[in-house]
C-alpha positions in Angstrom: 3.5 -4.8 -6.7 -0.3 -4.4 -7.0 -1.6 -2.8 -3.8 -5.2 -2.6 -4.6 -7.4 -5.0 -3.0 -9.7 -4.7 -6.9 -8.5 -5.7 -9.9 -7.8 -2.7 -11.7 -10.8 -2.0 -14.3 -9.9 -2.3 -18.1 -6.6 -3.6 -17.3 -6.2 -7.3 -18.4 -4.3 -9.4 -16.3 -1.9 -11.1 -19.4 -0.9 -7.3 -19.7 -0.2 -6.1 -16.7 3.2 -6.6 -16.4 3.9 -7.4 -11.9 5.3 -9.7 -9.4 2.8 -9.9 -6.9 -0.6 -8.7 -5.9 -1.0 -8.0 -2.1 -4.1 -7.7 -1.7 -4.1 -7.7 1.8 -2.1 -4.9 2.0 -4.8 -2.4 0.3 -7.2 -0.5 2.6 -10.4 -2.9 4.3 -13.7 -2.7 2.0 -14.9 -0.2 4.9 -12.0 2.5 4.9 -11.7 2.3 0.7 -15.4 3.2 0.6 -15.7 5.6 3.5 -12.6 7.6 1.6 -13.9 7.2 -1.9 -17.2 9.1 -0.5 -14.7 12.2 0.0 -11.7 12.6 -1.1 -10.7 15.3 1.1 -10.7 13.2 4.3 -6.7 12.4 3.5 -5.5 13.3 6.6 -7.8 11.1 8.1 -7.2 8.0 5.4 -4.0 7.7 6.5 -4.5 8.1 10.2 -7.2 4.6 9.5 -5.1 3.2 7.4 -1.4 3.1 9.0 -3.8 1.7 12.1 -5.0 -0.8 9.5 -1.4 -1.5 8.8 -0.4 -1.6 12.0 -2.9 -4.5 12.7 -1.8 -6.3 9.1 1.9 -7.6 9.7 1.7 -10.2 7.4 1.6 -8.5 4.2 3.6 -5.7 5.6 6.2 -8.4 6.1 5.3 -9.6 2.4 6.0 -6.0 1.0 9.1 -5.5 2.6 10.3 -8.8 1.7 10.1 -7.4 -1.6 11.8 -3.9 -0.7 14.7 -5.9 0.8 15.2 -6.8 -2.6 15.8 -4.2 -4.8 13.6 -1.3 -5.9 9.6 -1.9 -5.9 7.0 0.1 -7.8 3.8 0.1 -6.2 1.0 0.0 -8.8 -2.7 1.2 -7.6 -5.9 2.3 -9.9 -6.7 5.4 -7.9 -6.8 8.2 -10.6 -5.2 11.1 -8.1 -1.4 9.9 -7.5 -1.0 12.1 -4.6 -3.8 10.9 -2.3 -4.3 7.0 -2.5 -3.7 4.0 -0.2 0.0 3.6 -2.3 1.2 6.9 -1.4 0.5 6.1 2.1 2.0 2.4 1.8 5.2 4.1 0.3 5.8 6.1 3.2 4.7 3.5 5.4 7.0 1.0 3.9 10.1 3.4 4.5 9.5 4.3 7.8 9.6 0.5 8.7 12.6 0.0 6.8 14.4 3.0 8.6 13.6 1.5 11.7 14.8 -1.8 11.0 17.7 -0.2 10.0 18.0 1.4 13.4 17.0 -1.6 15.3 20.1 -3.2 13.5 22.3 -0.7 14.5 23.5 0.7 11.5 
């Protein structure tokens, strides 16, 4: 699944190899810019975005329609792999799964 809300640059879309792009699901225009000013605000990323995603249901519902399925790999441009929007959807994504799972009673 493609989790950026750009196109990744260089990358041709008969090449990339995905099931979907969720666009919706990547970071608002505002919070990818305000982070890509300074890098070291992480902590504070994913504080504004999990509030993003906690106002964005409908593509959260889309991505964990896709986690219900089997194994997803979440594909992003970023060029650190440790502090980007996917990193945070990941654990975002799992924590919403585990309480599902809860709810469910199992």
């Amino acid at each position: 699944l493609l989790v950026d809300r750009l196109w990744p640059r260089g990358v041709s879309k008969a090449t990339l190899r995905l099931d979907d792009w969720i666009k919706e699901v990547a970071p608002s225009n505002d919070l990818r810019h305000w982070f890509h000013v300074d890098p070291v605000r992480g902590g504070e990323f994913r504080v504004r975005y999990v509030s993003e995603l906690n106002h964005n249901s409908e593509p959260v519902a889309h991505c964990l329609v896709w986690c219900a399925k089997g194994p997803v790999t979440l594909l992003f441009a970023a060029h650190d792999s440790e502090h980007n929007n996917a990193v945070v959807l990941r654990d975002y994504l799992i924590a919403c799964q585990i309480k599902e799972h809860r709810k469910d009673g199992n």
